[in-house]
Every structure is written in structure tokens, then in C-alpha cells.
N, C-alpha and C positions, 0 to 999 in steps of 0.2 A: 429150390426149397425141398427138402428131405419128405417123402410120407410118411404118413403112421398108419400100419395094415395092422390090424387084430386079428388073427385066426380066433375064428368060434367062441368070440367074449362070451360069459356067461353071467357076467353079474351088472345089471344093471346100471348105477351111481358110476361103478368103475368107468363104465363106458362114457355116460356123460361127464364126468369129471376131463375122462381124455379128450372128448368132443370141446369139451372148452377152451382145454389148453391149445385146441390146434386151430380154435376161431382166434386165441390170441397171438398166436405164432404166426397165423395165413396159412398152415399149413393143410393139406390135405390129408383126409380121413379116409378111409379104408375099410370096410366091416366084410371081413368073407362068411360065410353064412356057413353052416347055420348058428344062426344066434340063439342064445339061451333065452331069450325076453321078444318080445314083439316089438319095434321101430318106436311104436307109439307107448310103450308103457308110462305109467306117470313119472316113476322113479326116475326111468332116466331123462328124461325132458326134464324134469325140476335139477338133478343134477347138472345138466347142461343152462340151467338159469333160462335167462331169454338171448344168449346169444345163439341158439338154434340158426338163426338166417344170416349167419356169417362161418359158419361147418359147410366146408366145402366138402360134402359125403360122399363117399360111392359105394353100392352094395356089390357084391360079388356072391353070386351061387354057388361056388365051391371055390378048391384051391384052385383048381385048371382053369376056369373062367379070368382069376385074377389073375393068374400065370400069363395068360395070353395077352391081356389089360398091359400086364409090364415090361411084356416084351415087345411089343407095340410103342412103348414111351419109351423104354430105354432105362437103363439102370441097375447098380448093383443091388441086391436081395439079402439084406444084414437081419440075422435071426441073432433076437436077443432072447437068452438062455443059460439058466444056472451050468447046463452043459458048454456054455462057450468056449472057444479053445484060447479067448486071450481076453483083458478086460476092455472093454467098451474106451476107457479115455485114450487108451493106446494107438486106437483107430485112426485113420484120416479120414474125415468125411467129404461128401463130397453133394451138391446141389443137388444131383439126379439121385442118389441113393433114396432105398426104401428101408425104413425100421420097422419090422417083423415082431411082433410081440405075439406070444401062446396066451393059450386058454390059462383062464385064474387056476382051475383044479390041478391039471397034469399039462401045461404048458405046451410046447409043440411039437409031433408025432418026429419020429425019425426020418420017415422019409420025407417029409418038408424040412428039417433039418436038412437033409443033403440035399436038396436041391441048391439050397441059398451060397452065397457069394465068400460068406465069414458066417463064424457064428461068435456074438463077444457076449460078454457077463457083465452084470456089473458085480465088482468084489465087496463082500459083508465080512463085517469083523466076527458077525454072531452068527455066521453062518452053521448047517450043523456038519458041513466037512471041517469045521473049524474048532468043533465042539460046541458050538451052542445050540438054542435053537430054533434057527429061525430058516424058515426051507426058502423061500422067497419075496418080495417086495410087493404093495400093493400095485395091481397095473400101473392105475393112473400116474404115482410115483414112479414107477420103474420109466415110462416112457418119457415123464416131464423130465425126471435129468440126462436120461439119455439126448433127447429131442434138444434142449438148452447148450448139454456141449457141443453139437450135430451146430446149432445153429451159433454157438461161440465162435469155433473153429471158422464157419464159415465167414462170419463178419469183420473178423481178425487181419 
């Protein structure tokens, strides 16, 4: 089953929205720190509903900490990023992979960009290298369709 890592989420709902989608998936969740909100704020516990004790969580103290976490377990380190070099459905996913998602503001720093595996996109019609203007997708969105063809692919 694929993780879902957040580098330095900052907005609350976003995060429990993603915490729900990955108690419906079984999948595993991933928070590297530092986070913008405190674990227990209200917001995001109400976004995450009551399925809280079905979020298989793990915090991480930094990137290094979680770096170590996954090289331990094994797997590829896919950063998804309006800088991707290819788009996300193109990909072959795989059980052991990790989906890599940035911060809401300024998504994820360069050098955690090269560390990872790939880096994919998902493509926007409105995008504003496209001329419109829309800079990026809300987390929770960005990762629920990535995570869904992660986990098409694999049940296929």
C-alpha cells in the first residue's frame, strides 16, 4: 500500500481531510514536522470526522528523521510538484512507494526535491504556465487523486 508523507502541512482541514482519505484507503499517513497547527487542534480533528482511530499516523521531526524511517522500510520517494518532470498518471506505481506532497504555501524545498525517486505533476488545464490562473490544487485534492490511481494501478 503506497504512503502519504506531507512535508510541513500548514493548514489544518487540509490535513484532516488527507487523514480521512488514508483511514479510507488503509493507507498510511506521514506528517514531518514541523507542522503549522498543533496534532490536537480542533479543526483538524473535526475535519478528520471520527475516523481519527483508523489513521495509521506517524510523526517525523524533520526530513532526516523520516528519510531514515524509509530507508529502513524500503521504497521509492515520489514528490508530487507543479515542478514534476512528467505527469503523475504516467507513472507505474508500485505497493512500496511513498507520495510526497509540499507545503500548501511554497510546496517542497529543492533539496528534498532531489533527493526523491521522480518528481510527477498532476496537469491543470488552468494552470498559469497555461495562461490561467490557478498555481496549484488543494492538498487534500492533489493527494486523493493521485493516491486513487496509485491505488487503481495497483488493484488492476
Amino acid at each position: 500500500m503506497p504512503q502519504v508523507v506531507l512535508f510541513q502541512p500548514q493548514i489544518p482541514p487540509n490535513t484532516g481531510n488527507v487523514a480521512r482519505t488514508c483511514a479510507a484507503t488503509n493507507s498510511e499517513l506521514h506528517l514531518i514536522e514541523p507542522l503549522g497547527f498543533e496534532i490536537n487542534d480542533r479543526q483538524l480533528r473535526r475535519a478528520g470526522l471520527d475516523y481519527w482511530p483508523w489513521v495509521k499516523l506517524h510523526r517525523h521531526a524533520d526530513f532526516a528523521a523520516f528519510s531514515q524511517h524509509r530507508l529502513e522500510r524500503g521504497g521509492r520517494l515520489l514528490a508530487l510538484s507543479r515542478q514534476g518532470a512528467r505527469p503523475y498518471a504516467q507513472e507505474r506505481f508500485a505497493a512500496n512507494d511513498w507520495l510526497l506532497f509540499g507545503r500548501e504555501t511554497d510546496g517542497l524545498p529543492q533539496e528534498v526535491l532531489q533527493g526523491c525517486s521522480q518528481s510527477l505533476a498532476i496537469p491543470m488545464a488552468g494552470s498559469i504556465e497555461r495562461g490561467g490562473g490557478v498555481r496549484s490544487l488543494n492538498l487534500s485534492v492533489a493527494v486523493g487523486v493521485v493516491l486513487f490511481e496509485a491505488l487503481r494501478q495497483l488493484e488492476s
